[in-house]
C-alpha positions, 0 to 999 in steps of 0.5 A: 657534154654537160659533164665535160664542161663541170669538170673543165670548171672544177679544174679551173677552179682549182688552178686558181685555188692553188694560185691563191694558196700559193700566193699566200703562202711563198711570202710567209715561208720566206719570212721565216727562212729569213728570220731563222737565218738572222736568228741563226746567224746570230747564235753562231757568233755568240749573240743573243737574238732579242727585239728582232736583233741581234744583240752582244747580251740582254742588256747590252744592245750592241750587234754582235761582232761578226754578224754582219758578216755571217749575213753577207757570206749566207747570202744576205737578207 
């Protein structure tokens, strides 16, 4: 009886392992697919991605024409 019991902790124990893993995981793999599609986005239309946007060239940091759009027809952020 003592065996069943330890094993029916050891599996709600690692339910809940796998809970918190989880929890802390799905929000940084969407972060990334995020960044990769604004990243992607932006090289697609011939910007450069710097300061966490997307800009017509290092020094002139105007959006990218047509990467507002890539964003939209992607699926937004």
């Amino acid at each position: 009886m003592k065996e069943a019991a330890g094993e029916a902790n050891m599996t709600v124990i690692t339910i809940i392992l796998i809970g918190v893993i989880a929890a802390i995981a799905i929000p940084i793999v969407n972060n990334a697919m995020k960044t990769t599609q604004q990243k992607s986005c932006c090289t697609n239309v011939g910007g450069v991605w710097a300061n966490n946007t997307c800009q017509v060239s290092h020094t002139d940091t105007t959006v990218a024409p047509g990467y507002q759009d890539c964003i939209t027809e992607s699926g937004g952020i």
